[in-house]
Every structure is written in C-alpha cells, then in structure tokens.
C-alpha positions in Angstrom: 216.5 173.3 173.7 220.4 172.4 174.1 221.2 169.3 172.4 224.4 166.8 172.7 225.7 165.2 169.8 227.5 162.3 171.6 229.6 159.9 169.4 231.0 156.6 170.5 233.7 154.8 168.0 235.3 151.9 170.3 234.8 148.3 169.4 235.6 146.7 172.6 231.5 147.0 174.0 231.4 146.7 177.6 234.7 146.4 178.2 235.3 150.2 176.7 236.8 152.6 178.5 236.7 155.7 176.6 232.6 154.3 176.4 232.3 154.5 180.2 233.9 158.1 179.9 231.6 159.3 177.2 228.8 157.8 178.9 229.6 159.4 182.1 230.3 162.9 180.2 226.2 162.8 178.1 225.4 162.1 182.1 227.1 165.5 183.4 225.8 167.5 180.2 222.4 166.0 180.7 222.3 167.2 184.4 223.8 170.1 183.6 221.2 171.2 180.8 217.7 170.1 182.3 215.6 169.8 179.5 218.3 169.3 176.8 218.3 165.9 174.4 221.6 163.9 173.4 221.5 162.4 169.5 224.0 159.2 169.7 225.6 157.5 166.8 227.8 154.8 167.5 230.7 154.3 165.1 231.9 151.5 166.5 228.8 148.9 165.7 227.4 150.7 162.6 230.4 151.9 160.5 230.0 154.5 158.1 231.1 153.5 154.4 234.5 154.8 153.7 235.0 157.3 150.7 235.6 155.5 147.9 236.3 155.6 144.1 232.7 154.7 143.3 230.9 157.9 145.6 233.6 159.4 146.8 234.0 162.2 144.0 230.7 164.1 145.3 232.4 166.1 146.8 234.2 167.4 144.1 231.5 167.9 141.6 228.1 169.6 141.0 224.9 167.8 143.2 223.5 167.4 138.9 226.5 166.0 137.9 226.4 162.9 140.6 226.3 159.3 139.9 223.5 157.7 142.4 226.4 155.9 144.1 228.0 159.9 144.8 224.6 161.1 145.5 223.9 158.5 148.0 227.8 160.0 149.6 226.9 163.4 149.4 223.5 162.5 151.5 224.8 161.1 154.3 227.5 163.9 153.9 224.4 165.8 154.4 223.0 163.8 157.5 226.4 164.4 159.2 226.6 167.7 159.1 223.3 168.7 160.1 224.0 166.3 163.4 226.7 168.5 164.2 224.9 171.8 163.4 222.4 170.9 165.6 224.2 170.7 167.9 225.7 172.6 170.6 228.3 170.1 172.2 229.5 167.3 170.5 231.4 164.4 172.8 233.7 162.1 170.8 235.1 159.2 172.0 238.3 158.6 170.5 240.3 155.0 171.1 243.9 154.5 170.0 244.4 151.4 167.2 247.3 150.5 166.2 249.4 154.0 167.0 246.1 156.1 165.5 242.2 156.6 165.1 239.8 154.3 164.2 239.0 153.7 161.0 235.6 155.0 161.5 236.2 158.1 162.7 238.7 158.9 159.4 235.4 157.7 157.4 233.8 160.4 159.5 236.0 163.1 159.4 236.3 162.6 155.6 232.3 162.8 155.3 232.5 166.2 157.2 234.9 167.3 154.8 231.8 168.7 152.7 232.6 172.2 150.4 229.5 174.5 150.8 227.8 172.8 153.9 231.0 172.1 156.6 233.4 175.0 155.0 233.3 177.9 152.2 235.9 177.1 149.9 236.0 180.3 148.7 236.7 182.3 152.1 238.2 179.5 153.6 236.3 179.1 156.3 234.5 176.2 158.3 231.0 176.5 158.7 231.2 173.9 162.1 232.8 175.9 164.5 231.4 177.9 167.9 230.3 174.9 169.3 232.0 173.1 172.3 233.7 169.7 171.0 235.1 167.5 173.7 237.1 164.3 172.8 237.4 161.9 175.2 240.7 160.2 173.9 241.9 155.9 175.0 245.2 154.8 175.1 246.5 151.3 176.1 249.7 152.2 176.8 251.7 155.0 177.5 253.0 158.0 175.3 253.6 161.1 177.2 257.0 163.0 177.2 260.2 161.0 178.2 258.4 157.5 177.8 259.4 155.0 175.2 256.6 155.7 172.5 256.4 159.3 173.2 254.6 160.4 169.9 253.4 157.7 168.9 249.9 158.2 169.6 248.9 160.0 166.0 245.1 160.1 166.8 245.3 163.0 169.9 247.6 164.6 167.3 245.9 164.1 163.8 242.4 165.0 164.6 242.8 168.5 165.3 244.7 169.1 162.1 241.7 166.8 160.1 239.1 169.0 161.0 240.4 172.3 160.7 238.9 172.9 157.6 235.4 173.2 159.1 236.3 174.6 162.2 235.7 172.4 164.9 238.4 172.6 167.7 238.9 169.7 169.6 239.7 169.8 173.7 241.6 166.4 174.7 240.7 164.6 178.2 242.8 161.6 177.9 242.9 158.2 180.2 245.9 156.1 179.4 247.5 153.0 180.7 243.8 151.4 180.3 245.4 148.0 179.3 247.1 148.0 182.5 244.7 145.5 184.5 244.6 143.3 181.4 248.6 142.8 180.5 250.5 140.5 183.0 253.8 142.6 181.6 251.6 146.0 182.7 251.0 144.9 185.8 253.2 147.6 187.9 251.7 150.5 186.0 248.2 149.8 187.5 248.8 152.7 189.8 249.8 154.9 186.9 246.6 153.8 185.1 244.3 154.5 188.2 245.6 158.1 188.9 245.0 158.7 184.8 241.5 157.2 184.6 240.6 159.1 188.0 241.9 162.3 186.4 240.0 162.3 183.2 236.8 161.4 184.9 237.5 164.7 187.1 237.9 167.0 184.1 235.0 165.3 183.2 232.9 165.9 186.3 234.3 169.7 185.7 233.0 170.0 182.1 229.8 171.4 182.7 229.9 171.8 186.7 228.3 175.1 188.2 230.3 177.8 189.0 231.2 178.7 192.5 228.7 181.2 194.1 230.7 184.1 194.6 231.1 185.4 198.5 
C-alpha cells in the first residue's frame, strides 16, 4: 500500500499558504494512489526538541554508552527515520523566516542526520534516498534573478545541501510574493503574486497527474 509522508512546518495556521499547497498536493497523491494512506506531522504546532548539549551527542556515540537524555534523542531519531522509510513520497512544506528555514525543520533535518539508520558512514552513503521528495517552498517577497534580494532566500538553497548525507533530493515548487495582498507597500505586485501561486498549484496538479493515452 503507497503511503505519503506529508510534513507541514508553517506557523501562520489558516492563513498559510505553503499549508493550502501541501494540503492540495496529499489531495492529488491521494487521488492518484486509491487505496494509499498519508502519515502527517506538523512541525509548526508540535516542534521537535532541538539537538542539544544534554542529548544531542547520541549520535556520536555507542546506543550503551547513552545518557537517558541521548537515548530519549536517538529514539525519536529512530521515529523519524522510519516515517520517512515508510514512505514512498514525502511532501514538505517549507516557509521562508527571516531570509531561511524554520527552525523546526533544522531540528528535523539534524534528527535525520542519524549514522547507521539515515547514512553508512563508512561507504558514505544515505540510506533515505529512491523515494520522491517534493518541497513545496513560501516566500513573502521576492528573490529571483535581477530582483533586489536575489539570494537571499537560504532555505530553497540550504536544504538540498542539509540532507545530502542521507540521500534525499529535494524538487522545489515555489509560490512567492504571498505577502502581497497583506503589505499596503506590495500592493502592485499582486498580479505577480497571483501568476506565482497559480503556477505552483499547476505543477502541483501535474505531480501525480495520468499520463496522456497515447494515439
């Protein structure tokens, strides 16, 4: 049975957009894989801890040689992982704060960061890869070539480079602008931020679309 890990990390609730996107993208797997079931963990509302001096260090030691404060790290570690392994899409949704991710989704990136479960140290190799891993990426404002802040959007650009060790491989759809309709100063992008919302929720709609019949 196909299953959808689907991850939501914004904090802005109902007025979300990259959770309207991810919502709309579990709908298009969903109908796409009758039968299939989604697992949801929302980052935004229940935080995981961040790795810290007192558990952090699991990961760099033997499972006999843990504190209970690493061993309760390396669990959810544990709990993480497996999500993802049994999996065979995960759909992130990935705001931009403050010029990068989240805080939550570093806390979750740096759980995944697991030696023996995500990635063999000793080959170098992530153990989370040949699964589909969609990101649908948020941006207030705008940061593509020739604008003002072009590159100043480090999420889009430090994710793929956070997870390589374990071989996930992110592909972006981004909607930008999104503050447009909220910001008296935004107010003439609204058209800009339209066209960009309407064109992530095609790729979207594409994700998992049939295939024409061939004539």
């Amino acid at each position: 049975m196909p299953q959808l890990l689907h991850i939501d990390s914004s904090i802005q609730g109902d007025n979300s957009v990259s959770r309207k996107l991810t919502a709309r993208a579990a709908e298009r797997w969903l109908a796409a894989h009758p039968g299939g079931t989604v697992t949801y963990r929302d980052l935004g509302r229940e935080p995981l801890p961040h790795v810290d001096a007192e558990g952090g260090l699991a990961r760099m030691l033997p499972a006999d040689q843990h504190t209970p404060a690493q061993a309760a790290s390396w669990a959810l570690s544990e709990q993480l992982v497996a999500e993802i392994k049994e999996a065979d899409a995960v759909l992130l949704g990935l705001p931009l704060y403050n010029f990068g991710a989240p805080s939550s989704v570093k806390s979750w990136v740096d759980h995944l960061i697991a030696p023996g479960i995500a990635y063999d140290p000793e080959a170098g190799a992530g153990l989370l890869g040949g699964r589909e891993f969609v990101v649908i990426a948020t941006r207030g404002g705008g940061y593509g070539e020739g604008t003002p802040r072009e590159g100043w959007d480090h999420a889009q650009g430090w994710l793929p480079h956070g997870l390589t060790m374990v071989g996930l491989e992110p592909r972006f759809i981004t909607a930008e602008l999104t503050l447009a309709k909220s910001v008296p100063a935004m107010a003439e992008l609204i058209p800009l931020a339209e066209q960009s919302l309407a064109a992530a929720e095609r790729s979207i709609d594409a994700l998992w679309a049939p295939a024409p019949a061939a004539v």
